[in-house]
C-alpha positions in Angstrom: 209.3 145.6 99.7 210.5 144.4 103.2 208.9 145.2 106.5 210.4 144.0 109.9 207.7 143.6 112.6 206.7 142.4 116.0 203.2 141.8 118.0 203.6 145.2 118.9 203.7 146.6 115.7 202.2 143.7 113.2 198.6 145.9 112.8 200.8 149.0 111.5 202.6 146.3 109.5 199.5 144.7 108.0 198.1 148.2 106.9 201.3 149.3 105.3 201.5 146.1 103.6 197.8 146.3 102.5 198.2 149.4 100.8 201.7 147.9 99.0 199.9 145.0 97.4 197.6 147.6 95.7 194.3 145.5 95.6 195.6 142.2 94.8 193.2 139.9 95.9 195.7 136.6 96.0 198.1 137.1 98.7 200.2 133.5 99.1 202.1 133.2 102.3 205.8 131.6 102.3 207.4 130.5 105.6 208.2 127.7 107.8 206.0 126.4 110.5 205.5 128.6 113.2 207.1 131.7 111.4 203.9 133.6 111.6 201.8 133.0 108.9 198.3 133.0 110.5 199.6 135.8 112.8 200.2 137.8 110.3 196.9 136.6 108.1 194.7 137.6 111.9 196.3 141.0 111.5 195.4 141.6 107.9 191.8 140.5 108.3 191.6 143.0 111.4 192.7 145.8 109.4 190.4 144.9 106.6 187.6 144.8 109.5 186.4 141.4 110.2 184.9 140.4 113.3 185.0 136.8 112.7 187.3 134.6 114.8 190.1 134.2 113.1 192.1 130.7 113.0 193.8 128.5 111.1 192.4 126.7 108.6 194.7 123.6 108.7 191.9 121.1 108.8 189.2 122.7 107.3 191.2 123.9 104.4 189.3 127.2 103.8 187.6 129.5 106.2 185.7 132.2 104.9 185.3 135.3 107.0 182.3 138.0 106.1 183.2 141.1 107.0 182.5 145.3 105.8 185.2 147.1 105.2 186.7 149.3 108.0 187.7 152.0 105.3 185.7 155.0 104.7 184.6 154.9 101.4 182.6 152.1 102.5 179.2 151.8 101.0 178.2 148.8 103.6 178.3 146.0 101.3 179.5 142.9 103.0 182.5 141.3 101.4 184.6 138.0 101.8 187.8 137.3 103.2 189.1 133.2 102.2 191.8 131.8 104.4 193.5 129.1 103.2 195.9 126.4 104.5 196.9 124.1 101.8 199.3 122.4 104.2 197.7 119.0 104.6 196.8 118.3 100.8 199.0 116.2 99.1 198.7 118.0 95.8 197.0 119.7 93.1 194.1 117.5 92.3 193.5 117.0 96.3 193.6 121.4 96.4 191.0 121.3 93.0 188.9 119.1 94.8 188.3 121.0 97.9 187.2 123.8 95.6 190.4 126.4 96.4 190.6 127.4 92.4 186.8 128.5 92.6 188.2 131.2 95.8 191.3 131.9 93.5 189.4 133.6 90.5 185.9 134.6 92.9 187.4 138.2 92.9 187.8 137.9 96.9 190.8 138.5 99.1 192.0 135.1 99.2 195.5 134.6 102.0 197.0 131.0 101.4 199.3 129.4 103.8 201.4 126.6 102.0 200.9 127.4 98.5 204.0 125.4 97.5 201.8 122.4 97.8 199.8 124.0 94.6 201.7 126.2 93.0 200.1 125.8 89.3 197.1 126.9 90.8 197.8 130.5 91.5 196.7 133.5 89.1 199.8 135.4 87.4 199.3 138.5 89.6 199.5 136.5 93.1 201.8 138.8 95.1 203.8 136.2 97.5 204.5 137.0 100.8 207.9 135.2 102.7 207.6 135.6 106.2 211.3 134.1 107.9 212.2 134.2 111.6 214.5 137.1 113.0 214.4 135.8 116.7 211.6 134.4 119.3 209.6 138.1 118.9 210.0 139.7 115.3 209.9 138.7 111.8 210.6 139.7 108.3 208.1 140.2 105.7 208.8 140.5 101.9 206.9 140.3 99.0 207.5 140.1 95.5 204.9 139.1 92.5 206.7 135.7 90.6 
């Protein structure tokens, strides 16, 4: 699937691509720097209902966001929302040490910027997300599951 989106649009664009990745909870985020990553990552927790502040987790690693879901069928039940940034670990063993394959299989909605930096790391039903550049004000999004 392949969405084209701007600031205006990116919270319609979130929810469509929500409901596309059918309840995956590992979402890993392709791009270059400053293609929109944690734009796009602020959007999805929005639409999933967090009222956290949302930033990037570059030196921190993870940020974990509690939040109850915006939908309906809600039954109150706070849930978790990981962000992570693996962009400043060297490697595997630095991501296994900062504890990112205990948020991998916790059954949460894990988003990972830079998950080429651990790519062994990532359950089989990841769906990765490649964000690329159109101009100054839109991007593409596509997603496949490798």
């Amino acid at each position: 699937m392949e969405w084209v989106f701007s600031i205006e649009n990116i919270k319609e664009i979130a929810k469509e691509f929500r409901q596309a990745t059918n309840g995956n909870t590992v979402i890993a985020f392709h791009g270059p720097m400053g293609s929109g990553k944690t734009t796009f990552i602020h959007a999805l927790c929005d639409v999933k209902g967090v009222k956290d502040v949302v930033g990037s987790p570059t030196f921190s690693i993870i940020n974990e966001y509690a939040y109850v879901p915006a939908d309906t069928g809600s039954d109150g039940t706070k849930k978790i929302v990981f962000h992570i940034d693996l962009y400043r670990l060297k490697d595997e063993e630095e991501a296994l040490k900062a504890g990112i394959e205990d948020c991998l299989y916790s059954g949460n909605l894990c988003l990972v910027e830079w998950p080429e930096k651990a790519p062994r790391l990532f359950p089989r039903d990841t769906i990765h997300a490649f964000i690329e550049v159109v101009n100054d004000k839109t991007r593409r999004l596509k997603i496949t599951n490798i």
